[in-house]
N, C-alpha and C positions, 0 to 999 in steps of 0.2 A: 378459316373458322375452326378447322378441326385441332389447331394447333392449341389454342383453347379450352377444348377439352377439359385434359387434365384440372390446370388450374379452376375453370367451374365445379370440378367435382370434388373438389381441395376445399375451394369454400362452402360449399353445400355441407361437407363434411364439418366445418368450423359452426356452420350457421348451427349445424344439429346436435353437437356439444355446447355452444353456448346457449342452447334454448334447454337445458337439463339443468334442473336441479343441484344443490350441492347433494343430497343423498345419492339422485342418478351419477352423478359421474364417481362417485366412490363404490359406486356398486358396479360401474361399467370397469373400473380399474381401481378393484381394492387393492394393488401391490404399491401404488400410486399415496401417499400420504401429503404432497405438497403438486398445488397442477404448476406453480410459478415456470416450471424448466419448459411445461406442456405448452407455454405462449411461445415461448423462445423457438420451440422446435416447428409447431405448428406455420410460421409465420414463417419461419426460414426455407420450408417448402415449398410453401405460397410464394416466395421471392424469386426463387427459382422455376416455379413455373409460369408467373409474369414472364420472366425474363426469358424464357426458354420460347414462349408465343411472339414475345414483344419482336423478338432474331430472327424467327421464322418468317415472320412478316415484316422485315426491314424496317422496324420500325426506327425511327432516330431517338437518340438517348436512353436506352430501353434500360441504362442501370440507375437512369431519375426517373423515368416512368416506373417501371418497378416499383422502385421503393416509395412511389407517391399512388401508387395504386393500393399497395399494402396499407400506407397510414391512411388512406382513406377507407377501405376493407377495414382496418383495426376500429376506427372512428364509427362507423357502425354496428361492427362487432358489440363496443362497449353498448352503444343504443340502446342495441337490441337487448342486451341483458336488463338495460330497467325494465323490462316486461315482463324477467322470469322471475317465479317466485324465486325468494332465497341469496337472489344473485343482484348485482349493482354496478353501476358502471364503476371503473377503477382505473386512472391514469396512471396506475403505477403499470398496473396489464399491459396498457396501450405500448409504454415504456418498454415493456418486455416484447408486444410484438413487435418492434419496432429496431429491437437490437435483435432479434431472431432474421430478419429482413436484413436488416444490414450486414450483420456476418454470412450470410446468404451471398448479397451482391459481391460483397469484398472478396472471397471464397473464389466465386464466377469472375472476376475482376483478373483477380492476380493468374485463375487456371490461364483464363482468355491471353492474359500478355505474357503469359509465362509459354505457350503452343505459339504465338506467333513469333516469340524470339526464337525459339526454337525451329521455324520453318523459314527461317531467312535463308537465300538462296548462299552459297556458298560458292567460291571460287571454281569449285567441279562439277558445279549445277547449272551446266549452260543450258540445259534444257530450260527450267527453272524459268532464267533470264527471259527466253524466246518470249515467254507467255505474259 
């Protein structure tokens, strides 16, 4: 459970920007003129920290759990915004958290095969072998 964590507190953090106002979050981040990059990024955290729980907990498939926990997490996300003033839901957002998620997995994908090719046992790793 505690592996969890993080990612709960990732979207607690998400749920608490998307319930702001367009005024609040340009006052939260006036140096901020476009949030479009802020879905990409936010979501690609969120990806990683699924995915970081999903391992810890052996789960199976943990880079389509991931990524199908995010577009569900996104698919509320937008919801929720019909409820704040100012704000609406937008499938182009979703879109964005959604390629934020996925360069995320891909990212975790290529590290993960790229450390295991690398730790393939080698001719003078008969240790290695034994095990």
């Amino acid at each position: 459970m505690l592996y969890w964590l993080p990612a709960l507190f990732w979207m607690l953090f998400i749920f608490y920007l998307s319930g702001r106002t367009g005024g609040e979050l340009h006052a939260l981040f006036p140096f901020l003129q476009n949030f479009n990059p802020g879905h990409v990024a936010a979501y690609f955290v969120l990806a990683l920290l699924y995915y970081a729980a999903l391992r810890k907990n052996s789960r199976p498939r943990p880079f389509l759990t991931a990524w199908l926990l995010c577009l569900l997490y996104g698919i509320s996300d937008e919801a929720h915004q019909y409820f704040v003033p100012t704000r609406h839901p937008d499938a182009y957002d979703l879109l964005r958290d959604m390629l934020g998620a996925s360069l995320a997995l891909l990212l975790a994908f290529l590290t993960r095969k790229k450390n295991k090719n690398s730790r393939r046992p080698g001719p003078h790793d008969k240790q290695d072998l034994l095990q």
